[in-house]
PDB file with one MODEL, atoms N, CA, C and O in Angstrom:
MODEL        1
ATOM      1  N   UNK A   1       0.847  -1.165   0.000  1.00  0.00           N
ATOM      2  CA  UNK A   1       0.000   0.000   0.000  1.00  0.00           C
ATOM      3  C   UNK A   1       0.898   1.236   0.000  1.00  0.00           C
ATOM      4  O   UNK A   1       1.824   1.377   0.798  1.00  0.00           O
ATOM      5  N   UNK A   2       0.517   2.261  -1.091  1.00  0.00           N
ATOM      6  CA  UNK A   2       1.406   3.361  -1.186  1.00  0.00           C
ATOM      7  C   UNK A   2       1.530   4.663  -0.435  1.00  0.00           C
ATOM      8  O   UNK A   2       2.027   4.339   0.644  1.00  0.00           O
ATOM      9  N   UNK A   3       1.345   5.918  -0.442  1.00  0.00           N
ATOM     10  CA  UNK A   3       0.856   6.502   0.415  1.00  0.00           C
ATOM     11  C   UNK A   3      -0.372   7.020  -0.060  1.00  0.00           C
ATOM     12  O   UNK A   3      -1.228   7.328   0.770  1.00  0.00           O
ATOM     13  N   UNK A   4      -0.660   7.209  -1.656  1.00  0.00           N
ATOM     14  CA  UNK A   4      -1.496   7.711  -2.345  1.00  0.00           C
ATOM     15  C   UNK A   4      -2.348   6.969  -1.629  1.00  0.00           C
ATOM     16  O   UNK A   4      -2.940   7.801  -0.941  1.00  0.00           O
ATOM     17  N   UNK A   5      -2.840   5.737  -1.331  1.00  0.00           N
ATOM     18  CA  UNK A   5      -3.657   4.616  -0.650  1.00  0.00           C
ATOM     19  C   UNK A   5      -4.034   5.105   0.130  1.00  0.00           C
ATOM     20  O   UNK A   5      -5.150   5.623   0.177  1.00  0.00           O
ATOM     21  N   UNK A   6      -3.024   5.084   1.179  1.00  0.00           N
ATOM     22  CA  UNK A   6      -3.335   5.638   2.742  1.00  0.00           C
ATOM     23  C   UNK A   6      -4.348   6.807   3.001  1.00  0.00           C
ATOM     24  O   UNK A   6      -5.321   6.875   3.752  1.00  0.00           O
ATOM     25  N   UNK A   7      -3.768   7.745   2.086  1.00  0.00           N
ATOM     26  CA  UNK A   7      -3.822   9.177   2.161  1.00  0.00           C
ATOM     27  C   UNK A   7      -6.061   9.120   1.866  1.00  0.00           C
ATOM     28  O   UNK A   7      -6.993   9.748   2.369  1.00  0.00           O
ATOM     29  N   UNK A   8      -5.964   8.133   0.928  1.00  0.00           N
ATOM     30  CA  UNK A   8      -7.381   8.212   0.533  1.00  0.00           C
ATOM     31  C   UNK A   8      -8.217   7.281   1.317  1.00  0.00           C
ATOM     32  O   UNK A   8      -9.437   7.408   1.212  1.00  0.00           O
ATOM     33  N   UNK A   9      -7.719   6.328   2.118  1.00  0.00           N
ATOM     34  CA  UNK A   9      -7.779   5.648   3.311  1.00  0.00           C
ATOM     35  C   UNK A   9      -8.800   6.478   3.972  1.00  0.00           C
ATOM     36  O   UNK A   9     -10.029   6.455   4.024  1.00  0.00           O
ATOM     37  N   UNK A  10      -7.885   7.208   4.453  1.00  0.00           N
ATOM     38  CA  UNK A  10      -8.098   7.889   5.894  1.00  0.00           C
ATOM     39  C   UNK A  10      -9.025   8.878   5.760  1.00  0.00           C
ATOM     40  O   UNK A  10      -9.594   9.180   6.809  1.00  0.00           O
ATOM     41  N   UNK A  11      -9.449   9.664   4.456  1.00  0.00           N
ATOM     42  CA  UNK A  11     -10.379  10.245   3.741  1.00  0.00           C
ATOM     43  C   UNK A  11     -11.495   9.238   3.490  1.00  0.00           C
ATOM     44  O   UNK A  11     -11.919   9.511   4.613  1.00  0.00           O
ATOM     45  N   UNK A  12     -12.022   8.684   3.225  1.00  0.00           N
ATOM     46  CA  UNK A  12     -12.886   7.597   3.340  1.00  0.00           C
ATOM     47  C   UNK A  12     -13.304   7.761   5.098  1.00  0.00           C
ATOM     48  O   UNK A  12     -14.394   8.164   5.504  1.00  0.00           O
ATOM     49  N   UNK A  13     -12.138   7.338   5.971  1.00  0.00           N
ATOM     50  CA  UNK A  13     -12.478   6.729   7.270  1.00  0.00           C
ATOM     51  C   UNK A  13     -13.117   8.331   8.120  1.00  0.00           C
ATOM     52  O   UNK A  13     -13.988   8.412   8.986  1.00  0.00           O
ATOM     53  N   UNK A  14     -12.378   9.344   7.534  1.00  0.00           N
ATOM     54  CA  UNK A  14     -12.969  10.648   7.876  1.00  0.00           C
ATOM     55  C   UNK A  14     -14.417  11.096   7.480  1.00  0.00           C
ATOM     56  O   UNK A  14     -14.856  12.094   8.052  1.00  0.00           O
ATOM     57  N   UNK A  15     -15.474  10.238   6.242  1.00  0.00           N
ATOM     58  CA  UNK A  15     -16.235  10.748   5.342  1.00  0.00           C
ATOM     59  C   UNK A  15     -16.998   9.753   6.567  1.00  0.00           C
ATOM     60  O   UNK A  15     -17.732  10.295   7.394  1.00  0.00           O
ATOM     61  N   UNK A  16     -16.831   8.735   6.588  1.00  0.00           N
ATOM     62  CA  UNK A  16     -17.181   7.834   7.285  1.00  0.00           C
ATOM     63  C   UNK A  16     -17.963   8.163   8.882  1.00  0.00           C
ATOM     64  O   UNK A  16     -19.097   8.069   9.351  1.00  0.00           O
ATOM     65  N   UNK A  17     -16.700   8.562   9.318  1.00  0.00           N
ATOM     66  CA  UNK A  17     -17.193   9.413  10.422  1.00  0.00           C
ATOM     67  C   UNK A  17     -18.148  10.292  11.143  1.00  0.00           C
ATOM     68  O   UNK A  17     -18.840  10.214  12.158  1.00  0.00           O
ATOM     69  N   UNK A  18     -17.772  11.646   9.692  1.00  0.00           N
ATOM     70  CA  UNK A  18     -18.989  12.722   9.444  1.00  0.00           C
ATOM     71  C   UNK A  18     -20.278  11.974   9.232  1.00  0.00           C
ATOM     72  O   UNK A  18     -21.401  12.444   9.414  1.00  0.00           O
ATOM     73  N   UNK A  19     -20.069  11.100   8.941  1.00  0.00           N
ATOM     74  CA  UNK A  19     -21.674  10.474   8.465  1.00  0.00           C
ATOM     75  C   UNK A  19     -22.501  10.383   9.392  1.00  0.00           C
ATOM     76  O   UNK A  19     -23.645  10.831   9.319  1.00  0.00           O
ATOM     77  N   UNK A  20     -21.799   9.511  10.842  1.00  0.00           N
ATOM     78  CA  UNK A  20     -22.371   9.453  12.074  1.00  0.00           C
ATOM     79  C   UNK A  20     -22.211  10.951  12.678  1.00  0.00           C
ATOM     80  O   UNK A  20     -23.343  11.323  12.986  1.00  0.00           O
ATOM     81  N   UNK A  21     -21.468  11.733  12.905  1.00  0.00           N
ATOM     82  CA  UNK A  21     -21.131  12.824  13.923  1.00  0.00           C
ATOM     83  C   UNK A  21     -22.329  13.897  13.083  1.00  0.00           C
ATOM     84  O   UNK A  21     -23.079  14.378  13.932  1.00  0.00           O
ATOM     85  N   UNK A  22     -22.554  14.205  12.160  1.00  0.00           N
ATOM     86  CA  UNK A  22     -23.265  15.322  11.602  1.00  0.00           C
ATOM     87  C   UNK A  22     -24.170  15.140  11.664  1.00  0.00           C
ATOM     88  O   UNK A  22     -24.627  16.252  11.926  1.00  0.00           O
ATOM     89  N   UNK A  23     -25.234  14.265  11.610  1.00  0.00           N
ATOM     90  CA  UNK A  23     -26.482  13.810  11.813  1.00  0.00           C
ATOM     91  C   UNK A  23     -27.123  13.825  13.481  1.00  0.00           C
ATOM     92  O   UNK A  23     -28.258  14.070  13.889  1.00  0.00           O
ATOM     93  N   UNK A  24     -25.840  13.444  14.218  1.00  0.00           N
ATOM     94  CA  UNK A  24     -26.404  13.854  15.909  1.00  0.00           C
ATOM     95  C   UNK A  24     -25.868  14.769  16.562  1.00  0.00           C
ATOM     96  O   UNK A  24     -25.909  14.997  17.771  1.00  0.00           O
ATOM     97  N   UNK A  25     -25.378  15.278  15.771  1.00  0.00           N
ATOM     98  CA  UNK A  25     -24.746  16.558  16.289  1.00  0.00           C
ATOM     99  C   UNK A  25     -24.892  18.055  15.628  1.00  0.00           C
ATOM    100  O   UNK A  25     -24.520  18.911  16.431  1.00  0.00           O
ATOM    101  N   UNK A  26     -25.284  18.533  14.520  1.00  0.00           N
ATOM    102  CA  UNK A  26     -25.641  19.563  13.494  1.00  0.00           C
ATOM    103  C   UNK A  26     -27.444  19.015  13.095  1.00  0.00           C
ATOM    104  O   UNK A  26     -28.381  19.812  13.046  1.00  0.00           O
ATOM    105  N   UNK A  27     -27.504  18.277  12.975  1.00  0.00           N
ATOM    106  CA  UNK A  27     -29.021  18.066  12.900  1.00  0.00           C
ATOM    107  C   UNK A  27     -29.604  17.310  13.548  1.00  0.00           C
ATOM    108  O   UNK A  27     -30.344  16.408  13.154  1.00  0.00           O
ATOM    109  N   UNK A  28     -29.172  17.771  15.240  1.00  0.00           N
ATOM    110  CA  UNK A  28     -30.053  16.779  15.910  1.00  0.00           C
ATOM    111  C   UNK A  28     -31.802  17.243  16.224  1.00  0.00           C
ATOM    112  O   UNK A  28     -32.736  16.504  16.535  1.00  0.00           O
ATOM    113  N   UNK A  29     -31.785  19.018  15.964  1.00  0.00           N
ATOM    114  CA  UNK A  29     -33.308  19.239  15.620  1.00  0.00           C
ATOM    115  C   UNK A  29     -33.648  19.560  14.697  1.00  0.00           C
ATOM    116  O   UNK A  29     -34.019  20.727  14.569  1.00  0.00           O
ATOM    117  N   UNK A  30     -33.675  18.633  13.596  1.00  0.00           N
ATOM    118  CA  UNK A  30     -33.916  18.621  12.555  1.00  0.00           C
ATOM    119  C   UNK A  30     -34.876  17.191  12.336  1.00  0.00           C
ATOM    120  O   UNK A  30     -34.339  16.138  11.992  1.00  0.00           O
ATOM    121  N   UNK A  31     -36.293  17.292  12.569  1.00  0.00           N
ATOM    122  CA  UNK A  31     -37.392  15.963  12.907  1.00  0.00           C
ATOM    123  C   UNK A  31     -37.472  15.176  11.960  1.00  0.00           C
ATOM    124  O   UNK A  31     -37.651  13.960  11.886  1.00  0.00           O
ATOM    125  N   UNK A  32     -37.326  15.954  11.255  1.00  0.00           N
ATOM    126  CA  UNK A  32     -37.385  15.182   9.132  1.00  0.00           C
ATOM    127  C   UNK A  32     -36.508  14.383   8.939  1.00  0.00           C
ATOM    128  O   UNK A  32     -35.345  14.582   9.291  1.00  0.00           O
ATOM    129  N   UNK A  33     -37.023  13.044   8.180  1.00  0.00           N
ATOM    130  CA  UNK A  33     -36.112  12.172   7.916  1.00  0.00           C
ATOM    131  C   UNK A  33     -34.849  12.882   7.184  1.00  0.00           C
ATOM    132  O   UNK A  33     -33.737  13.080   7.674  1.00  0.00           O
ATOM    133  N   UNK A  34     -35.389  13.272   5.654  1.00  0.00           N
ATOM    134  CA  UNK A  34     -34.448  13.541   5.196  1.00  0.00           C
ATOM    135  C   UNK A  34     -33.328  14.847   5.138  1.00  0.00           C
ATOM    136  O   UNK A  34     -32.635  15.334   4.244  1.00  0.00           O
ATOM    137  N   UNK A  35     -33.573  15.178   6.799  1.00  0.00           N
ATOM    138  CA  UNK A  35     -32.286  16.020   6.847  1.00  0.00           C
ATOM    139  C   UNK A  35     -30.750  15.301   6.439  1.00  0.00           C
ATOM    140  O   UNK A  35     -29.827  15.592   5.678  1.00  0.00           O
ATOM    141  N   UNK A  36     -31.113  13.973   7.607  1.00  0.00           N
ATOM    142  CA  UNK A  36     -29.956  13.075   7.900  1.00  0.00           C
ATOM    143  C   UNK A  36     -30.106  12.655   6.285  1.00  0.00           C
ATOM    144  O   UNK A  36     -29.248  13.201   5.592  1.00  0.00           O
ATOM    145  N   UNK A  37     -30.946  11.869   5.622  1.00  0.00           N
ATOM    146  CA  UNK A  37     -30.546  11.465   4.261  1.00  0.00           C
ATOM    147  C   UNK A  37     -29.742  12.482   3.297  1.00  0.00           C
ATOM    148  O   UNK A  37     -28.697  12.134   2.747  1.00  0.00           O
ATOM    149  N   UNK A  38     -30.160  13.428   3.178  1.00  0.00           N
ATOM    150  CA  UNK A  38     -29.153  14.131   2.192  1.00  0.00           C
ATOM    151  C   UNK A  38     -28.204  14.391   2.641  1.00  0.00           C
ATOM    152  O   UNK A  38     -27.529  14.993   1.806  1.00  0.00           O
ATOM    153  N   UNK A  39     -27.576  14.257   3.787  1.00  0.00           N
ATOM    154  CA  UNK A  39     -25.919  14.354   4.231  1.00  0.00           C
ATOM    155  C   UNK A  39     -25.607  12.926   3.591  1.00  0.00           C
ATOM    156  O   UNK A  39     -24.700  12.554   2.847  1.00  0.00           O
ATOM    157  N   UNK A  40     -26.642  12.298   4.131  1.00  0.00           N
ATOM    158  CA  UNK A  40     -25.841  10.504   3.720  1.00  0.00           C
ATOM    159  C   UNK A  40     -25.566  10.718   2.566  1.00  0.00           C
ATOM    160  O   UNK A  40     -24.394  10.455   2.293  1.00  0.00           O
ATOM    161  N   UNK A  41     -26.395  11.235   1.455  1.00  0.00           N
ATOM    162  CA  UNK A  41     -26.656  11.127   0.559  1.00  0.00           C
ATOM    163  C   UNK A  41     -25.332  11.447  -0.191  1.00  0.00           C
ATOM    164  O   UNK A  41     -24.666  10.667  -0.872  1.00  0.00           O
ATOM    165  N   UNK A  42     -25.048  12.971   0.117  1.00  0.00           N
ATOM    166  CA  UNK A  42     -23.434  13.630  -0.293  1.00  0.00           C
ATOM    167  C   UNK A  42     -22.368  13.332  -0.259  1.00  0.00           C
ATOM    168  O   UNK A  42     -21.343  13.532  -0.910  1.00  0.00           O
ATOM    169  N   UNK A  43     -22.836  12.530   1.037  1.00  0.00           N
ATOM    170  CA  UNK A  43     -21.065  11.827   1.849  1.00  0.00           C
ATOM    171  C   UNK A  43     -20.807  10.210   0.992  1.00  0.00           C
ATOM    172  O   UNK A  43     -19.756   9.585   1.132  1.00  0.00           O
ATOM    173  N   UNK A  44     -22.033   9.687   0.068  1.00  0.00           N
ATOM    174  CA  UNK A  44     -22.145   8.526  -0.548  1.00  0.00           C
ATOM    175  C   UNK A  44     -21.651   8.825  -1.802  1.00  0.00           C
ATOM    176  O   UNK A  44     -21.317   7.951  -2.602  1.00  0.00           O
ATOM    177  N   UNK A  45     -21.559  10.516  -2.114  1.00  0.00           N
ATOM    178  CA  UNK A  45     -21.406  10.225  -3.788  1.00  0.00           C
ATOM    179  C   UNK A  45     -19.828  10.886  -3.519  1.00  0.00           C
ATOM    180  O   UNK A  45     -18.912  10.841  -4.341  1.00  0.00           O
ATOM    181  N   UNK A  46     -19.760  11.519  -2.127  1.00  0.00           N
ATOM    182  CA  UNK A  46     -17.893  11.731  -2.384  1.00  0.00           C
ATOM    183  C   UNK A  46     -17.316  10.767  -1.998  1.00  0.00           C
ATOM    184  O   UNK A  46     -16.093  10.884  -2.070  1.00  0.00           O
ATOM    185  N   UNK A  47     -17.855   9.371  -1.412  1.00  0.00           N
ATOM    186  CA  UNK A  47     -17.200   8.545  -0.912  1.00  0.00           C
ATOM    187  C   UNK A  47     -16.460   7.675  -2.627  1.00  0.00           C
ATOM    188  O   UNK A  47     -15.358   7.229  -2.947  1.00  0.00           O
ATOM    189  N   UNK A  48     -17.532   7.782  -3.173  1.00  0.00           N
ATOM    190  CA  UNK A  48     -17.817   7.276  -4.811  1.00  0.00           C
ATOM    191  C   UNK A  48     -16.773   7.489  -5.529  1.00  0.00           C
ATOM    192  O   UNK A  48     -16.030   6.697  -6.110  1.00  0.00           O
ATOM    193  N   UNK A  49     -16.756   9.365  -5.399  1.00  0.00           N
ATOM    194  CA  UNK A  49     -15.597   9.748  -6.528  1.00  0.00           C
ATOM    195  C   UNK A  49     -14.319   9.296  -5.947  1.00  0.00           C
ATOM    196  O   UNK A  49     -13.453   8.929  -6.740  1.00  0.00           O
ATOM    197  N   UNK A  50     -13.948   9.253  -4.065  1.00  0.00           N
ATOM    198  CA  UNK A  50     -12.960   8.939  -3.619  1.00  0.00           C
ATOM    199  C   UNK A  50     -12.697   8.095  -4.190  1.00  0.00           C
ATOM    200  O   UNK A  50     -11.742   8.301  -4.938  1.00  0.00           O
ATOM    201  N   UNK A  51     -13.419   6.404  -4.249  1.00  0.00           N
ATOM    202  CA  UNK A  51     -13.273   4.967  -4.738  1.00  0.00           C
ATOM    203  C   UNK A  51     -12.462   5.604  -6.285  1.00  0.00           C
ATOM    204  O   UNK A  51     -11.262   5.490  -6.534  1.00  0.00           O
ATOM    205  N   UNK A  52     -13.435   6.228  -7.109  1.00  0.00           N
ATOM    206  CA  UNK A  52     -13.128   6.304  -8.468  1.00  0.00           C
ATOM    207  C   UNK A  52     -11.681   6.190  -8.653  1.00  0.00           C
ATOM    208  O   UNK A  52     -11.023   5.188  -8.931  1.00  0.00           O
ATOM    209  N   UNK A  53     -11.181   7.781  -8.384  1.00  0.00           N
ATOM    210  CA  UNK A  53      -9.666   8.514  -8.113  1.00  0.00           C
ATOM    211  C   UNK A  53      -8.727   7.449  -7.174  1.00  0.00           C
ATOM    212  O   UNK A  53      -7.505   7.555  -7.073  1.00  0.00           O
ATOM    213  N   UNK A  54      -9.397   6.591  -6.629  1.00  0.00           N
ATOM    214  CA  UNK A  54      -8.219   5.374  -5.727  1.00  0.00           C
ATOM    215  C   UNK A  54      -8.224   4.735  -6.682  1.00  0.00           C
ATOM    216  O   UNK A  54      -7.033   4.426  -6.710  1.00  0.00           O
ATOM    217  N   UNK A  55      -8.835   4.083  -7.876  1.00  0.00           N
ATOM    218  CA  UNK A  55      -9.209   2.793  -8.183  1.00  0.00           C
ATOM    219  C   UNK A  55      -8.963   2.980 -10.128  1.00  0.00           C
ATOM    220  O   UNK A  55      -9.038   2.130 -11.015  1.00  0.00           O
ATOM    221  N   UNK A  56      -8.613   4.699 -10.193  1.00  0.00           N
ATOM    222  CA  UNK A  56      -8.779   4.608 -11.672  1.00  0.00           C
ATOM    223  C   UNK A  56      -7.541   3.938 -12.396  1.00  0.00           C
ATOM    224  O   UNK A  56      -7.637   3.290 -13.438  1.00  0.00           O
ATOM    225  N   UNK A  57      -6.268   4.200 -11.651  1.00  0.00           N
ATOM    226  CA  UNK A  57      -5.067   3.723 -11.752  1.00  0.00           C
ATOM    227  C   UNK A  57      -4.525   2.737 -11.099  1.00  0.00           C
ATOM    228  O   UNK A  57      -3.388   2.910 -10.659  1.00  0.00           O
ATOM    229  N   UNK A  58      -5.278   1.328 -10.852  1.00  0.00           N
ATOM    230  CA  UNK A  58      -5.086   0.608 -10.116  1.00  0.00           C
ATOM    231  C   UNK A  58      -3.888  -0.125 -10.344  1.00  0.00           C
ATOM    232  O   UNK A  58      -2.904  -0.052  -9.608  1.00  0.00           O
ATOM    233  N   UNK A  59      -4.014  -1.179 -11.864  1.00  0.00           N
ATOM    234  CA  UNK A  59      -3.182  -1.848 -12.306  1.00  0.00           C
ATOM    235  C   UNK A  59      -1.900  -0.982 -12.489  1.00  0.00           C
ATOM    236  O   UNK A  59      -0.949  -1.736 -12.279  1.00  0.00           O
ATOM    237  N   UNK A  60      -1.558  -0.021 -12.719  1.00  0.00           N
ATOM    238  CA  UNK A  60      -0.725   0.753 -13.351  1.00  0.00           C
ATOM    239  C   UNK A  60       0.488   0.962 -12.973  1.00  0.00           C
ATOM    240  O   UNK A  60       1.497   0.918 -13.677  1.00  0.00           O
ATOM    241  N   UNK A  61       0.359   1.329 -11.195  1.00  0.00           N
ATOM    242  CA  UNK A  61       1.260   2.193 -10.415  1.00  0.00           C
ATOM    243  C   UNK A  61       1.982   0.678  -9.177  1.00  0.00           C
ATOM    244  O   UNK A  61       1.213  -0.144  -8.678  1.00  0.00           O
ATOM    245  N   UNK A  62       3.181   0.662  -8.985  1.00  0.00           N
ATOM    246  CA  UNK A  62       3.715   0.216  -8.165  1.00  0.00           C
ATOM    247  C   UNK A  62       5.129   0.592  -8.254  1.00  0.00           C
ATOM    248  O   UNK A  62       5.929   0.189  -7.409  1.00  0.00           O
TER     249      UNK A  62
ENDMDL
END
């Protein structure tokens, strides 16, 4: 694992995070379901492009 890896690792494990912490903590009065869904929602499609940008140059680099 390179550092480029790591680096997007830990970005993931950070997106990850926010997912739980922002929802009970920034919208905890917020009654509506989909307050919490459209954070999920955002944090699912940058988790996405993260995968993409880890994964576009997979075979390539060592």
């Amino acid at each position: 694992m390179n550092q480029k890896e790591k680096i997007w690792g830990l970005v993931i494990l950070i997106i990850v995070f926010l997912g739980y912490f922002i929802p009970y903590a920034f919208l905890r009065d917020v009654t509506k379901w989909y307050g919490s869904f459209l954070i999920w929602s955002i944090l699912a499609i940058i988790v996405i492009i993260a995968n993409y940008y880890l994964a576009k140059n997979w075979g390539e680099e060592e």
